[in-house]
Backbone of each chain as nested JSON, in Angstrom:
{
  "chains": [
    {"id": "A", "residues": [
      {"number": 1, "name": "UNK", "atoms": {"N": [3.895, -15.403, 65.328], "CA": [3.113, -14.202, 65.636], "C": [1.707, -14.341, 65.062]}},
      {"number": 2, "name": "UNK", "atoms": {"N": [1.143, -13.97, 65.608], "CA": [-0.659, -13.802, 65.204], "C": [-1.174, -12.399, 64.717]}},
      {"number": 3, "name": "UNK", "atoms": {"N": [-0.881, -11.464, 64.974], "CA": [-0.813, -10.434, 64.452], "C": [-0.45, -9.903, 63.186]}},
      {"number": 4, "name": "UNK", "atoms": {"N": [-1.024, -8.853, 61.998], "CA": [-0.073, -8.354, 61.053], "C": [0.425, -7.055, 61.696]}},
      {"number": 5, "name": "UNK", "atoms": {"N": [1.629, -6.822, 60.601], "CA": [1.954, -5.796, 60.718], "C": [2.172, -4.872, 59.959]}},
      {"number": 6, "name": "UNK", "atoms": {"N": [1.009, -3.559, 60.101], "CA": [1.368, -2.367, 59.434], "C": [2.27, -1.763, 59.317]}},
      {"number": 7, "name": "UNK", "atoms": {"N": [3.343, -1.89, 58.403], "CA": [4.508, -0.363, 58.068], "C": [4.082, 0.68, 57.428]}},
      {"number": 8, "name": "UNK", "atoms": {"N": [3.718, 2.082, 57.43], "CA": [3.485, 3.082, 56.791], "C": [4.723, 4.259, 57.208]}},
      {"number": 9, "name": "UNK", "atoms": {"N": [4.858, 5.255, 56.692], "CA": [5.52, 6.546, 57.146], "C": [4.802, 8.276, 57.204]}},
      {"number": 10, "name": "UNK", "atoms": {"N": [3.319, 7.4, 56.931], "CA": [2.33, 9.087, 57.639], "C": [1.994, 9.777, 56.192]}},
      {"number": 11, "name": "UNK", "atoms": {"N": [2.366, 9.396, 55.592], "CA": [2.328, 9.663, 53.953], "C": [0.588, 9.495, 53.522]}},
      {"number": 12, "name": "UNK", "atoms": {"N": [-0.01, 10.569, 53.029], "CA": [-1.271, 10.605, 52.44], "C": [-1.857, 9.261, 52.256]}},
      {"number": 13, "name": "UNK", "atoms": {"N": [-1.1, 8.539, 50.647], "CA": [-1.557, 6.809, 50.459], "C": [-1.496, 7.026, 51.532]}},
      {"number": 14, "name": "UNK", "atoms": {"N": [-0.441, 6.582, 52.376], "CA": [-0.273, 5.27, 53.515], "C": [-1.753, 5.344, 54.6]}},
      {"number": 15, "name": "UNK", "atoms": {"N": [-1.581, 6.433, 55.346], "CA": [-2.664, 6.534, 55.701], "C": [-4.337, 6.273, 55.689]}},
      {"number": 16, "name": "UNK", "atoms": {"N": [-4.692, 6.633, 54.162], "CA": [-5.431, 6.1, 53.18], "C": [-6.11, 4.47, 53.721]}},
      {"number": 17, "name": "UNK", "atoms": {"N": [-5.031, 3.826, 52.718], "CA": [-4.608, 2.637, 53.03], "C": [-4.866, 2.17, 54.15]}},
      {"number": 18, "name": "UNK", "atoms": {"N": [-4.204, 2.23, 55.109], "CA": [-4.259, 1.96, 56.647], "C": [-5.659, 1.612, 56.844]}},
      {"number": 19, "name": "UNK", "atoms": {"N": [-6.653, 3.041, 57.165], "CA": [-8.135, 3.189, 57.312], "C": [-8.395, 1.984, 56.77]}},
      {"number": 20, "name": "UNK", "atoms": {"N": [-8.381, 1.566, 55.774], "CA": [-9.331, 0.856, 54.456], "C": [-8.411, -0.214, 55.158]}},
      {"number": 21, "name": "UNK", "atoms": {"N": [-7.655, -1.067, 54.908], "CA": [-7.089, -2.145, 55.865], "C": [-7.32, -2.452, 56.624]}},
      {"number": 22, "name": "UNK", "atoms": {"N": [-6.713, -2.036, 57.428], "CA": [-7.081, -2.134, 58.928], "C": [-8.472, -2.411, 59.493]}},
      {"number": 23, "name": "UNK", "atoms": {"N": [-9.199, -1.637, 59.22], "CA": [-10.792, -1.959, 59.387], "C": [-10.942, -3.309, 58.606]}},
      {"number": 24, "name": "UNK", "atoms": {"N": [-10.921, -3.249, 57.345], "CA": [-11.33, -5.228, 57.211], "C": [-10.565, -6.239, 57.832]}},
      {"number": 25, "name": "UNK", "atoms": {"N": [-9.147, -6.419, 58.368], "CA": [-8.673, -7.172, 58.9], "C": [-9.381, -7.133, 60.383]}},
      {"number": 26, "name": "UNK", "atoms": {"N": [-9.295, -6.159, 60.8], "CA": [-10.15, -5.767, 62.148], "C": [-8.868, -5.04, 62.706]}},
      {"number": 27, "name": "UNK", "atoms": {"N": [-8.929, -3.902, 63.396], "CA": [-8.018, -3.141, 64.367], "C": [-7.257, -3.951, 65.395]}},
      {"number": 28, "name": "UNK", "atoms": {"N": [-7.924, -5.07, 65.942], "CA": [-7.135, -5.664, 67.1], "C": [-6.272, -6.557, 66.435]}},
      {"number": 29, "name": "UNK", "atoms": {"N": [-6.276, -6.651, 65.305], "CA": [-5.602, -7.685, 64.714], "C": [-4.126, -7.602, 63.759]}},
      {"number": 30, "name": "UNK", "atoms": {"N": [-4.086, -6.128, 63.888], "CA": [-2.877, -5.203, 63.015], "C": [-2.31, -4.324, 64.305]}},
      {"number": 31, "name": "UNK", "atoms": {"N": [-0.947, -4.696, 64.194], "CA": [-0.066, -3.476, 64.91], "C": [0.001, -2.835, 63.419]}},
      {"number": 32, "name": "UNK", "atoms": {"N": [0.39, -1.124, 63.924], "CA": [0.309, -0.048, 63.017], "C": [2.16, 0.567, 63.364]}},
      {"number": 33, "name": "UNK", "atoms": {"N": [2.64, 0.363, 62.52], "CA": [4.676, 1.064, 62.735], "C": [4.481, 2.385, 62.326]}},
      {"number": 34, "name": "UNK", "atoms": {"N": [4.589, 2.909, 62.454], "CA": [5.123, 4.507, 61.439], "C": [6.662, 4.798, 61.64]}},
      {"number": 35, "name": "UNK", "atoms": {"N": [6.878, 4.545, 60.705], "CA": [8.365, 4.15, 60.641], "C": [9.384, 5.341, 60.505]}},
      {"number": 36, "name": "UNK", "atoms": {"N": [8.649, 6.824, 60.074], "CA": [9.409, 7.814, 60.021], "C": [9.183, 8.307, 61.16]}},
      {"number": 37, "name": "UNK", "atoms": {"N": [8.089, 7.924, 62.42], "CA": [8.589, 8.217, 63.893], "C": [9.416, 7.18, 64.636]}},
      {"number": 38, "name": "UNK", "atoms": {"N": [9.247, 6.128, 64.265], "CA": [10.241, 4.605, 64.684], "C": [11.527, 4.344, 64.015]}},
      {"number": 39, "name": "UNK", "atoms": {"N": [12.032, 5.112, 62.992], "CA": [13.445, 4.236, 62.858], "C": [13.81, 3.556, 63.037]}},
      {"number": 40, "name": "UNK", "atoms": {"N": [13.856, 2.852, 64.32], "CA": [14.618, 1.864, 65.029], "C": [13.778, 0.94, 64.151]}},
      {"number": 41, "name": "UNK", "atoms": {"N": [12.706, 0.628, 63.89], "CA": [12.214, -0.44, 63.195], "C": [12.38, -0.314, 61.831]}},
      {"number": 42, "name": "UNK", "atoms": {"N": [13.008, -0.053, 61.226], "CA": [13.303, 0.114, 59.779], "C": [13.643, -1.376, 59.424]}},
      {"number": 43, "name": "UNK", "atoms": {"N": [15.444, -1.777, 60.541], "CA": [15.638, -2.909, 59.894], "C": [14.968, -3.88, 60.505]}},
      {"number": 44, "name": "UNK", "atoms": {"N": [13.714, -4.163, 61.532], "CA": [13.128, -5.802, 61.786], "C": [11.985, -5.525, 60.132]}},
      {"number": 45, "name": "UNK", "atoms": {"N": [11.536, -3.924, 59.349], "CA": [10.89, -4.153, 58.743], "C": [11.476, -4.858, 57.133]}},
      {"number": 46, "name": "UNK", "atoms": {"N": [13.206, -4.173, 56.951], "CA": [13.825, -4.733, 56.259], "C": [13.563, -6.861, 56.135]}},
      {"number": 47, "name": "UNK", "atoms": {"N": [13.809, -7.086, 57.273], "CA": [14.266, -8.183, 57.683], "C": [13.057, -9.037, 57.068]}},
      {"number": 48, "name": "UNK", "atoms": {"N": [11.514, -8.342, 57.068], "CA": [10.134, -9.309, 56.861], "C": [9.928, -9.067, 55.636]}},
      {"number": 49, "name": "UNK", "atoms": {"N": [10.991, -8.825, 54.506], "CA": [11.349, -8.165, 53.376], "C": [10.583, -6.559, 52.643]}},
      {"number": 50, "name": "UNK", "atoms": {"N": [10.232, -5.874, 54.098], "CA": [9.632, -5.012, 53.34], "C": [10.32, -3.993, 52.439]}},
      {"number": 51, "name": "UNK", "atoms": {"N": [9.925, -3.597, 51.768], "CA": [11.157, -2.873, 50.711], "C": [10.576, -1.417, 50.609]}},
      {"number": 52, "name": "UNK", "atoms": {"N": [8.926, -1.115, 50.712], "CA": [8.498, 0.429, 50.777], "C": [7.675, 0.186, 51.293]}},
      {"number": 53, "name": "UNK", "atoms": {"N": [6.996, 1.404, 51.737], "CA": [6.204, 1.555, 52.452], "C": [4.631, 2.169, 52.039]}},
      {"number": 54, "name": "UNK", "atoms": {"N": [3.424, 2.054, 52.099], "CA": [2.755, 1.093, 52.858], "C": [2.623, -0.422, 52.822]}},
      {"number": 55, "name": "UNK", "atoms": {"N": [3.342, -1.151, 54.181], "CA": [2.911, -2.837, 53.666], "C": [2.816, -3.084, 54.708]}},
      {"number": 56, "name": "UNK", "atoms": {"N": [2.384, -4.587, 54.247], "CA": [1.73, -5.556, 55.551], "C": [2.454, -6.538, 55.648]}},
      {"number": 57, "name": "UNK", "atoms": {"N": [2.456, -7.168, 56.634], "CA": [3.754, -8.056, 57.179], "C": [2.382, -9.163, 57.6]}},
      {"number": 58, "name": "UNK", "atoms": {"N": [2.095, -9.972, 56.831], "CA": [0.899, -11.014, 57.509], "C": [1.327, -11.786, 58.804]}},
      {"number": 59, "name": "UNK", "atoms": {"N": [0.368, -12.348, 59.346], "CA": [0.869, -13.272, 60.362], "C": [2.159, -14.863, 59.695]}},
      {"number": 60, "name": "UNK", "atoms": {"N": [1.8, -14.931, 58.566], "CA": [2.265, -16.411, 57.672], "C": [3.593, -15.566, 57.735]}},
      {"number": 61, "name": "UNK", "atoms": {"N": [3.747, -14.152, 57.358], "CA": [5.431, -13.715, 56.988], "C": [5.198, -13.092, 55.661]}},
      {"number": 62, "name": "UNK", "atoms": {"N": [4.228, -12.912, 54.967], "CA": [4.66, -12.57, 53.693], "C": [4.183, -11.118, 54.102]}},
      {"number": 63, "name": "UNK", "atoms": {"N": [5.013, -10.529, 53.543], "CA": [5.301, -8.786, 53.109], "C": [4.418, -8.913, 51.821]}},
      {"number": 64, "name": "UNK", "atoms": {"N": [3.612, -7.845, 52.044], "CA": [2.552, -7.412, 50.971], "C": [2.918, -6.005, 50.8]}},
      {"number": 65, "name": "UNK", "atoms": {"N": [3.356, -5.452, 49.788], "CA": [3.718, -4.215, 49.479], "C": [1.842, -3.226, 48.7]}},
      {"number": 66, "name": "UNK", "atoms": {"N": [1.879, -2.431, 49.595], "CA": [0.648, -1.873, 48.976], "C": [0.651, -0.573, 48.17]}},
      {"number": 67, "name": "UNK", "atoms": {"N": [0.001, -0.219, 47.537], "CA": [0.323, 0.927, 46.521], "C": [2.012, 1.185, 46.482]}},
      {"number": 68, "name": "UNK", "atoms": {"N": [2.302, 2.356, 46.308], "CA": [4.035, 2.887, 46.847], "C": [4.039, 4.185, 47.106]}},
      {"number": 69, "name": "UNK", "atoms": {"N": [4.462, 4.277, 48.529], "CA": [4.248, 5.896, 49.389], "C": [5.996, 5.897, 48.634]}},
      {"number": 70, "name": "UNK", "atoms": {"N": [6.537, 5.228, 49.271], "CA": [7.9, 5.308, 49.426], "C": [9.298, 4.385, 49.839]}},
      {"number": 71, "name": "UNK", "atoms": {"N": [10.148, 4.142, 49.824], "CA": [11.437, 3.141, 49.595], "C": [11.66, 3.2, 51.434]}},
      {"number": 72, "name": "UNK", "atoms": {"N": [12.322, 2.062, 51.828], "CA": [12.914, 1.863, 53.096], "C": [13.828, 3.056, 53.406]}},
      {"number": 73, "name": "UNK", "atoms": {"N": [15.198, 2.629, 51.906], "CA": [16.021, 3.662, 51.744], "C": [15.712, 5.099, 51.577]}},
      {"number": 74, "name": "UNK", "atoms": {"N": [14.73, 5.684, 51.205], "CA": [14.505, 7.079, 51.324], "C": [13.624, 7.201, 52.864]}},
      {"number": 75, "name": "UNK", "atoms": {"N": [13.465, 6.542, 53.63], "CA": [13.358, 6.549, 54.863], "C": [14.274, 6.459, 56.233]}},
      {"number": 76, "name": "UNK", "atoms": {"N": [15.532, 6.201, 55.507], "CA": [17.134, 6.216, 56.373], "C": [17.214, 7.478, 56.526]}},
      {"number": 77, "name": "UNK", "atoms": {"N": [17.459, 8.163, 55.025], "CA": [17.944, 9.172, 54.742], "C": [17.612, 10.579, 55.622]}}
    ]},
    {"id": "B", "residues": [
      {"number": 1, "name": "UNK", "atoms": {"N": [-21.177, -0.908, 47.956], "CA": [-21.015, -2.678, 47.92], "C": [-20.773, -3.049, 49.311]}},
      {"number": 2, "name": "UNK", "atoms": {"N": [-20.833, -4.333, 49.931], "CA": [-20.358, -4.466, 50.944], "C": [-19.144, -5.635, 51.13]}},
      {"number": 3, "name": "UNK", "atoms": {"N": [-19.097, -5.953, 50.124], "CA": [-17.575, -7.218, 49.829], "C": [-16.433, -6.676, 49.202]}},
      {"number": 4, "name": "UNK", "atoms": {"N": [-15.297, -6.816, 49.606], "CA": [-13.937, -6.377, 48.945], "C": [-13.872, -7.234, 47.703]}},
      {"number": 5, "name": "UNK", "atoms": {"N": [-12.931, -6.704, 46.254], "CA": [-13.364, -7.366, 45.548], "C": [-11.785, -7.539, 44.977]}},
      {"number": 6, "name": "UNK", "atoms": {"N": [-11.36, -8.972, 45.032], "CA": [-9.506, -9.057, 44.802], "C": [-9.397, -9.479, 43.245]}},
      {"number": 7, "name": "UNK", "atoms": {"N": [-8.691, -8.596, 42.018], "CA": [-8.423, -8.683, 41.051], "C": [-6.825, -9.629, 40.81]}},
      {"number": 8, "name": "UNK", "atoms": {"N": [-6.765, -10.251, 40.05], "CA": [-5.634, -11.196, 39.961], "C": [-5.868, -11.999, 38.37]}},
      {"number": 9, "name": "UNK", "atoms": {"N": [-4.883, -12.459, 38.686], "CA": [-4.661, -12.921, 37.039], "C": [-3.625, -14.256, 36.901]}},
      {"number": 10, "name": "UNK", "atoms": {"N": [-3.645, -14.608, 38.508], "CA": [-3.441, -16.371, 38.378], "C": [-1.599, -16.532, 38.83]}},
      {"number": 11, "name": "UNK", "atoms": {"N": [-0.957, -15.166, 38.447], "CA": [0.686, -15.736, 38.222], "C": [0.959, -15.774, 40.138]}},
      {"number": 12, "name": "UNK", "atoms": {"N": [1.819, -16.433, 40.538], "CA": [2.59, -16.722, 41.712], "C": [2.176, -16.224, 42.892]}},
      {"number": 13, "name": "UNK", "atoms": {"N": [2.741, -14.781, 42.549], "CA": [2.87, -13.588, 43.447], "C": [1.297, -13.182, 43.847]}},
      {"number": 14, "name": "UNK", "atoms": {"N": [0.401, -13.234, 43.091], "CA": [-1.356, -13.047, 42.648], "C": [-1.63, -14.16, 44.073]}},
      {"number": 15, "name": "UNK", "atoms": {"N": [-1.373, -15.466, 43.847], "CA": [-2.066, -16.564, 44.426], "C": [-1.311, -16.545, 46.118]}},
      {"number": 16, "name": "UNK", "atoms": {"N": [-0.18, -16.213, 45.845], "CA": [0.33, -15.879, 47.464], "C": [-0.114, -14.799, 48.147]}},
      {"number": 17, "name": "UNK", "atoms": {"N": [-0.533, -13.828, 47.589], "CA": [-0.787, -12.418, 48.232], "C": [-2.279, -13.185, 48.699]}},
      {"number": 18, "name": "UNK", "atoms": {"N": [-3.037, -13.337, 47.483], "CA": [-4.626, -13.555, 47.517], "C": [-4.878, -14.225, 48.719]}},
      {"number": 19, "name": "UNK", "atoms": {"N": [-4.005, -15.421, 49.268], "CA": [-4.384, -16.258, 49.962], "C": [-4.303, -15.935, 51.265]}},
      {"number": 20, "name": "UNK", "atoms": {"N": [-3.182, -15.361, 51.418], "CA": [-3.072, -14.891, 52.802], "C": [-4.368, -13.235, 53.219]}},
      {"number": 21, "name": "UNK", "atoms": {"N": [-4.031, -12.532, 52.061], "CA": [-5.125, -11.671, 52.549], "C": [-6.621, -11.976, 52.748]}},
      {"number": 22, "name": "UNK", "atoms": {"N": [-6.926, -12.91, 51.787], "CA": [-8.306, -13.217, 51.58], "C": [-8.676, -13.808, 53.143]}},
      {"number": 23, "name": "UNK", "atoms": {"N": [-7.555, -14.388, 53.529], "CA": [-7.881, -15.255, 55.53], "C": [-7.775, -14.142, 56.114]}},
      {"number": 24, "name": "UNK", "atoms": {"N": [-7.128, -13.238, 56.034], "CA": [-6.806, -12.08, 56.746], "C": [-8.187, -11.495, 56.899]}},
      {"number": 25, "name": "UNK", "atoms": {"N": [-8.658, -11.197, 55.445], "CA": [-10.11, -10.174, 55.43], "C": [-11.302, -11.375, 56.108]}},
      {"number": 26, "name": "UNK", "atoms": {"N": [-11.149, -12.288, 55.739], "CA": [-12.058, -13.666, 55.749], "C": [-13.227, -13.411, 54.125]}},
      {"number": 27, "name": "UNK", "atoms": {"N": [-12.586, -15.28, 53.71], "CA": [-13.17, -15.506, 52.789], "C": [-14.652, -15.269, 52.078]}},
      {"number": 28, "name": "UNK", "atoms": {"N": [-15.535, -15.16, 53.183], "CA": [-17.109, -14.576, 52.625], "C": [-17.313, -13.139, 52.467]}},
      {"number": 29, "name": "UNK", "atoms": {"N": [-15.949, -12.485, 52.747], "CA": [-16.336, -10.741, 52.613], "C": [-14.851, -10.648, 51.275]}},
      {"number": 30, "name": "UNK", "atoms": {"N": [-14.809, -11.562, 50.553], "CA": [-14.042, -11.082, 49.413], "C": [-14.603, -11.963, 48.094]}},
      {"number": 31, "name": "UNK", "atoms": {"N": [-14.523, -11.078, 47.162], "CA": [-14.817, -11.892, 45.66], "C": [-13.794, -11.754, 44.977]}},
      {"number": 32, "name": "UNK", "atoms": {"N": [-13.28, -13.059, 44.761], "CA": [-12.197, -12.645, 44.052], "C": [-12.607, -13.692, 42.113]}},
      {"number": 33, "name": "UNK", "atoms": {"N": [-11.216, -11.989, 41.527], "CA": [-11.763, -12.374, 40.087], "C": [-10.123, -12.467, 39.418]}},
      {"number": 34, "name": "UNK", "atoms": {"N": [-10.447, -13.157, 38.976], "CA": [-9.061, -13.458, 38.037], "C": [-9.805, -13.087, 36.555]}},
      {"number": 35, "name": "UNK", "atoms": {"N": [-8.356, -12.123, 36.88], "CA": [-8.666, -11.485, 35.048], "C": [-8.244, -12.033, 34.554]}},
      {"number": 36, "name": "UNK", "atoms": {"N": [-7.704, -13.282, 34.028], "CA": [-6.811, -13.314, 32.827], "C": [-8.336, -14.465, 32.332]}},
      {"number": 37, "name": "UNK", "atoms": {"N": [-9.004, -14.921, 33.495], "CA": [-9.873, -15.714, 32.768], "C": [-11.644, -15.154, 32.221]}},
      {"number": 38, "name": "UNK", "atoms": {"N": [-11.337, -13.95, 32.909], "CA": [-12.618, -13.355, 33.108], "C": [-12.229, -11.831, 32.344]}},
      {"number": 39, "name": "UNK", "atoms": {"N": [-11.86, -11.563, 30.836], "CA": [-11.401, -10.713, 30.404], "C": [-12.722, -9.989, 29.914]}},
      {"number": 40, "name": "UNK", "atoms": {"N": [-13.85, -10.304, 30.752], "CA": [-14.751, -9.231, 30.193], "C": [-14.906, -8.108, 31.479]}},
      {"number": 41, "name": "UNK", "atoms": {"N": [-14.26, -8.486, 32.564], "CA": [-14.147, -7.507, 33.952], "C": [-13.219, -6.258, 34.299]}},
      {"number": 42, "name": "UNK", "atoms": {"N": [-12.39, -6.319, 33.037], "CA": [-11.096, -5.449, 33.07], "C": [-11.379, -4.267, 32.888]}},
      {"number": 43, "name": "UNK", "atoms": {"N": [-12.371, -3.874, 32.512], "CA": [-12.677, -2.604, 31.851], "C": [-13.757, -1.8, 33.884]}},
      {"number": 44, "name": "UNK", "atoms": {"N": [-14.363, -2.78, 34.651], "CA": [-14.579, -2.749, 35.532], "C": [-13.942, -2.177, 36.437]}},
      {"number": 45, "name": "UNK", "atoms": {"N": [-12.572, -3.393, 36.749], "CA": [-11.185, -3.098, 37.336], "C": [-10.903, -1.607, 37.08]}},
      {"number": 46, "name": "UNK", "atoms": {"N": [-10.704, -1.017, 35.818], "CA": [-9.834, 0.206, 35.617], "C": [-10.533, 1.18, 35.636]}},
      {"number": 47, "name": "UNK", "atoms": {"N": [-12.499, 1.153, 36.019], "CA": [-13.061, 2.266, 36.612], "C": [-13.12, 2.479, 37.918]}},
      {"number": 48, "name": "UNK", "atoms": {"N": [-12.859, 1.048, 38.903], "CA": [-12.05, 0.954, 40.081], "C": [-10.837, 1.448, 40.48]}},
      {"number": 49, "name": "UNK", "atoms": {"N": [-9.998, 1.804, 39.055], "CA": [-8.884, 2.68, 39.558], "C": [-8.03, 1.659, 39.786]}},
      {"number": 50, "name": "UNK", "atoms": {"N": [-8.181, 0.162, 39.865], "CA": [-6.611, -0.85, 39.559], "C": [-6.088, -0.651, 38.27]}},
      {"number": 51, "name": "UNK", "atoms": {"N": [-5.187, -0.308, 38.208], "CA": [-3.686, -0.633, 37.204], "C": [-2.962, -1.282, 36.799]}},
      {"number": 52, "name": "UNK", "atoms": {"N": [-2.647, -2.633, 37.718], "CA": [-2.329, -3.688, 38.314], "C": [-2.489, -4.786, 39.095]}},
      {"number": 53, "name": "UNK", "atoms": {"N": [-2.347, -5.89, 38.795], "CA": [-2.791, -6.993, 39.588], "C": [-1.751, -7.42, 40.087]}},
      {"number": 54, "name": "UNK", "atoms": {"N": [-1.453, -8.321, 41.435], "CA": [-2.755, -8.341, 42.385], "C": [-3.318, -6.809, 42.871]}},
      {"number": 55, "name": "UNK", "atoms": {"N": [-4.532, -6.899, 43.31], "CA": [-4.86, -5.739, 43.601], "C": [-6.654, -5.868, 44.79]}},
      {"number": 56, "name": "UNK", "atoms": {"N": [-6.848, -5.29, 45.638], "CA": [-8.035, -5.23, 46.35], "C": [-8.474, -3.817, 46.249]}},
      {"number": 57, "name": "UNK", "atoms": {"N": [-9.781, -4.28, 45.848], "CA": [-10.423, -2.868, 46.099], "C": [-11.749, -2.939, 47.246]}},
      {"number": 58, "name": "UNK", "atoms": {"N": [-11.407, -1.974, 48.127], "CA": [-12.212, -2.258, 49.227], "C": [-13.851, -1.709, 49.074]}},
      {"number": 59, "name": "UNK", "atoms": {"N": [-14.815, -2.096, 50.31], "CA": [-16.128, -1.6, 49.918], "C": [-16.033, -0.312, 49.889]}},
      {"number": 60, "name": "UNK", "atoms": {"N": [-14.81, 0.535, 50.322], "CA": [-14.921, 2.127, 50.152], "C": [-14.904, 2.522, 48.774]}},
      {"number": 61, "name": "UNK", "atoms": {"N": [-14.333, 1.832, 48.492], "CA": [-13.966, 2.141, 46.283], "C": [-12.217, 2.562, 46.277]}},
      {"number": 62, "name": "UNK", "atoms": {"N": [-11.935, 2.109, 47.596], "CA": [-10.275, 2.513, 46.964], "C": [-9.576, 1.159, 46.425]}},
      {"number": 63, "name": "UNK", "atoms": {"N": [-8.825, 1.84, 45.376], "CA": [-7.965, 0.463, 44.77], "C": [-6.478, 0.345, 45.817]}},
      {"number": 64, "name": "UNK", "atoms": {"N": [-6.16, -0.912, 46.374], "CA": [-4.943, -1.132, 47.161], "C": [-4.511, -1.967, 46.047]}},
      {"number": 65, "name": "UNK", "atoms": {"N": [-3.09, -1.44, 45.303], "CA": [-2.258, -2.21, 44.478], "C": [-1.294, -3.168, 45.634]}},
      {"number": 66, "name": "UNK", "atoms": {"N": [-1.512, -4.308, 45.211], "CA": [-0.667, -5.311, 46.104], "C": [0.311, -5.704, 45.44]}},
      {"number": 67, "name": "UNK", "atoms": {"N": [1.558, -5.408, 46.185], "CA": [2.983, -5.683, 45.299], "C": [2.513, -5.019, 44.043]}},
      {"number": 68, "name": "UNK", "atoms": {"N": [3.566, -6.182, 42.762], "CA": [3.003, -6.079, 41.592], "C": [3.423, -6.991, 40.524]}},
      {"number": 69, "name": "UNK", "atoms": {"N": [2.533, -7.83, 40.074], "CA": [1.871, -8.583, 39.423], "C": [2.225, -8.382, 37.632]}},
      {"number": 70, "name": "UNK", "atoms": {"N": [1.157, -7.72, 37.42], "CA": [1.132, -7.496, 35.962], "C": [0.677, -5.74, 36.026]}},
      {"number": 71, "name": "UNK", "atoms": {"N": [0.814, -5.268, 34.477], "CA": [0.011, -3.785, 34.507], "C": [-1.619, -4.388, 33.697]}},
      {"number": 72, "name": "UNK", "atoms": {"N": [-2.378, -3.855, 33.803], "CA": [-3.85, -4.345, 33.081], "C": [-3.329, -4.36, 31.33]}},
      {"number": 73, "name": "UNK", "atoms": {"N": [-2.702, -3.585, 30.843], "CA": [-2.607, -3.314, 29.439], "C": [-1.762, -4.545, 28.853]}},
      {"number": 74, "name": "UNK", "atoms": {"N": [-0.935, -5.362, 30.103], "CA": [-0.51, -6.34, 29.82], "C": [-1.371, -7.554, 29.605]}},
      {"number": 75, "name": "UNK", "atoms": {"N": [-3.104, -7.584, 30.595], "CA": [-3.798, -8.404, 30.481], "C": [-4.407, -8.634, 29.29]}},
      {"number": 76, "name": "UNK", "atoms": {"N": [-4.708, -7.317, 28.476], "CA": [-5.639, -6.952, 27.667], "C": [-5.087, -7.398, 26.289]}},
      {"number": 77, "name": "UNK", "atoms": {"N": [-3.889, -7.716, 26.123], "CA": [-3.077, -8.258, 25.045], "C": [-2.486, -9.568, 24.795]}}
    ]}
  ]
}
């Protein structure tokens, strides 16, 4: 994949974050998840080890966990 | 300012995050400082509002804690 990928859940940080991200990587270059409207992507975000939310899923694979809005698991719930 | 400025302090997790984001942002729009060698910048860092390294703080002035690294009070000792 060539792309990163934003996980957030709409959360103040996350949002925050996002803005300020996103713009230096450049917009065309980040998909954006919001994961407390997506569920269904919880576990491919599990899977790129993300563990809370706001993070970035680089193009290389590494999960960058940014500040802490909040847990995967309090996002099931 | 107009350069993001990436705080780190050399351990693992610091040099994996750094590397991939720093390509992400591209290398001429980031300065990056390793505190553990540059312990006269820390006091900088924590009017930036980092806590922790790794960490980017963008040209807006927000601190993005990346993962987590060390706490600063750990650097300072």
């Amino acid at each position: 994949m060539s792309k990163s990928i934003f996980y957030h859940a709409g959360c103040p940080v996350c949002v925050s974050a996002e803005q300020d991200l996103i713009h230096l990587i450049g917009t065309e270059k980040v998909e954006v998840v919001h994961l407390g409207e997506k569920s269904s992507r919880i576990e491919e975000a599990e899977k790129s080890g993300v563990k809370s939310v706001p993070a970035l899923v680089t193009p290389n694979g590494n999960a960058l966990h940014i500040n802490f809005g909040a847990s995967l698991a309090d996002l099931k719930s």
